[in-house]
C-alpha positions as CSV (number, residue, x, y, z in Angstrom):
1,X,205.9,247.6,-99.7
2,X,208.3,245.8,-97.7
3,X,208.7,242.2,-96.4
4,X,209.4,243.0,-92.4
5,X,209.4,239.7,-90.7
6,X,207.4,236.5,-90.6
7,X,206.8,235.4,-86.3
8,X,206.9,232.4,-84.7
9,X,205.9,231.6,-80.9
10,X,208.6,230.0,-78.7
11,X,208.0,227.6,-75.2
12,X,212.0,227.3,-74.7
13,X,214.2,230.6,-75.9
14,X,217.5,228.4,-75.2
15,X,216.2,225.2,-77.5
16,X,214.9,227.5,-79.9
17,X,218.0,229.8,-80.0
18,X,219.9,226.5,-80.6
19,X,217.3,225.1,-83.4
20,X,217.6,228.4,-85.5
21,X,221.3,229.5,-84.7
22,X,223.4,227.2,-83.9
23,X,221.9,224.4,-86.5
24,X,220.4,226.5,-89.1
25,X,223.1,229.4,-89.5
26,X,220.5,232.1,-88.3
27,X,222.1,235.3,-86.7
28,X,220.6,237.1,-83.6
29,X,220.5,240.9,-84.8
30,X,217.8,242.1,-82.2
31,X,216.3,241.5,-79.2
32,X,213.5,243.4,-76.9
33,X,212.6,242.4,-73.7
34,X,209.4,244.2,-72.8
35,X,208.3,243.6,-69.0
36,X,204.7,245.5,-68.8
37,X,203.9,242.9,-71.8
38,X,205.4,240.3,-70.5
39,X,207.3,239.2,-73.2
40,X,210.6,239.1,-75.6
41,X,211.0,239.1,-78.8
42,X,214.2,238.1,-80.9
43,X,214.8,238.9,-84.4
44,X,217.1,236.8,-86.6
45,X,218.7,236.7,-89.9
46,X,220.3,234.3,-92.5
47,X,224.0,235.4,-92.9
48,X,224.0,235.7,-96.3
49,X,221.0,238.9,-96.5
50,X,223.1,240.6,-93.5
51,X,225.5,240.5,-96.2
52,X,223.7,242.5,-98.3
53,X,221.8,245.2,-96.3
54,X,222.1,246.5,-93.2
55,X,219.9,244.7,-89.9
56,X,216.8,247.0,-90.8
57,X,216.7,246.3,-94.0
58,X,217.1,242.4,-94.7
59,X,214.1,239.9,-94.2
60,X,213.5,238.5,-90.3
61,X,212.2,235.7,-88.4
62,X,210.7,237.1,-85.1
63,X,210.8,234.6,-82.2
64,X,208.4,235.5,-79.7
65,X,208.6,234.8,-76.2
66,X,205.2,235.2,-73.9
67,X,206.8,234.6,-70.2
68,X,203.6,233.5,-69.1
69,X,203.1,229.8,-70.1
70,X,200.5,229.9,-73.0
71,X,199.7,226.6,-74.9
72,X,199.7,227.2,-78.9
73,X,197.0,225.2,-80.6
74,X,195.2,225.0,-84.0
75,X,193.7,228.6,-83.3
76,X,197.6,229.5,-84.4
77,X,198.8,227.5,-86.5
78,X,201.5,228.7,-89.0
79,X,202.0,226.8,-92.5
80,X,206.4,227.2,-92.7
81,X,209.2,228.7,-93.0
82,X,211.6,228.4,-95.8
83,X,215.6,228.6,-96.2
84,X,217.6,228.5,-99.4
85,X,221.4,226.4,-98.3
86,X,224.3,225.4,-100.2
87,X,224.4,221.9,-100.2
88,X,221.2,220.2,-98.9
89,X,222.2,217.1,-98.3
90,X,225.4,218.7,-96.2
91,X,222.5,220.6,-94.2
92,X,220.0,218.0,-93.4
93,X,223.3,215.8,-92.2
94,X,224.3,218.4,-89.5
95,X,220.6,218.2,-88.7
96,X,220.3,214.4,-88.0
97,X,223.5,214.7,-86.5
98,X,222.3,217.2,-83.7
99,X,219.2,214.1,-83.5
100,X,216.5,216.8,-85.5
101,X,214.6,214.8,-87.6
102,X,214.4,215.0,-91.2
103,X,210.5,214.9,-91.8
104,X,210.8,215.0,-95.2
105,X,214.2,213.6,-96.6
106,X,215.6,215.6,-99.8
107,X,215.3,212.8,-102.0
108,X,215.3,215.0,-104.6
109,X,218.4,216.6,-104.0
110,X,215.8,220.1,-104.0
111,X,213.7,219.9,-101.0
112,X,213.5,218.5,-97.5
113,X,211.6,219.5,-94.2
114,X,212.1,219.8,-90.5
115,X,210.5,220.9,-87.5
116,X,212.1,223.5,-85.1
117,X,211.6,222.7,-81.0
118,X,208.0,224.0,-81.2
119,X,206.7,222.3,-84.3
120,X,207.2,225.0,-86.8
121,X,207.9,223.0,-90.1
122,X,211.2,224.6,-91.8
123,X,211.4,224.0,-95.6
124,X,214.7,223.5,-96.8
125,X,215.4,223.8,-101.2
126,X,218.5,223.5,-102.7
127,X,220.1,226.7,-104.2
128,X,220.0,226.8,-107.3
129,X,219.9,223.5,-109.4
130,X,218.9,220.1,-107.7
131,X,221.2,218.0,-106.7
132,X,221.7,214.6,-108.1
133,X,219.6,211.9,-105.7
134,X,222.1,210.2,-103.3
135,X,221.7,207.8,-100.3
136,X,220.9,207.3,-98.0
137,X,218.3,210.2,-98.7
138,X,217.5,208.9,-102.2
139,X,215.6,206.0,-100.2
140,X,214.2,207.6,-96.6
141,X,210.7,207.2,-96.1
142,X,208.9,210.6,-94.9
143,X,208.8,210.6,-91.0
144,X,205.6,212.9,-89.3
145,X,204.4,215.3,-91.3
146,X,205.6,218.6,-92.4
């Protein structure tokens, strides 16, 4: 067996694309526009497994499109994602820079949480060891829920 892909519903490609890409480091590899179902569906990838495999063969996030406005409820909910980063504390900087906010801060120096443009709740750990606690994160209160 295999690990393929794990799929999330979009509302805005161009908010998404900016969420996962630009912010997180994700790289488009794929993309499928299928008209009869009315929908398309990108694939991306963290840089470092495209480093290691070729684009069939490293793990995926599927964003999926429906063109026809569909509202996504509790019927579909999805637990979250997780991303392994250098330096957390770097990482959830650029995010509160960009005005995403840090649901749960990485007081810990191991683990934080975000939300992407449609709600999808990104965990983000630490590779490898923790990092020592530093403020301003040391001290952040959770904000939402994650």
């Amino acid at each position: 067996m295999h690990y393929l892909h794990t799929m999330v519903r979009i509302t805005d490609i161009d908010a998404s694309l900016r969420f996962y890409c630009e912010l997180m480091g994700l790289k488009e590899v794929r993309r499928i526009e299928n008209e009869k179902g009315r929908f398309t569906l990108i694939f991306l990838a963290a840089p470092a497994d495209l480093e290691k495999g070729d684009n069939d063969h490293v793990p995926k996030l599927e964003l999926t499109y429906n063109w026809d406005p569909e509202e996504y409820s509790g019927g579909r909910n999805f637990g979250h994602l997780a991303y392994r980063v250098e330096n957390i504390y770097d990482f959830c900087q650029k995010m509160a820079d960009a005005g995403v906010t840090i649901n749960r801060p990485p007081r810990d120096g191991h683990m934080a949480f975000v939300r992407s443009p449609d709600g999808i709740s990104v965990e983000i750990l630490q590779d490898g060891e923790a990092l020592p606690p530093q403020e301003p994160w040391a001290s952040m209160q959770n904000t939402g829920s994650w």
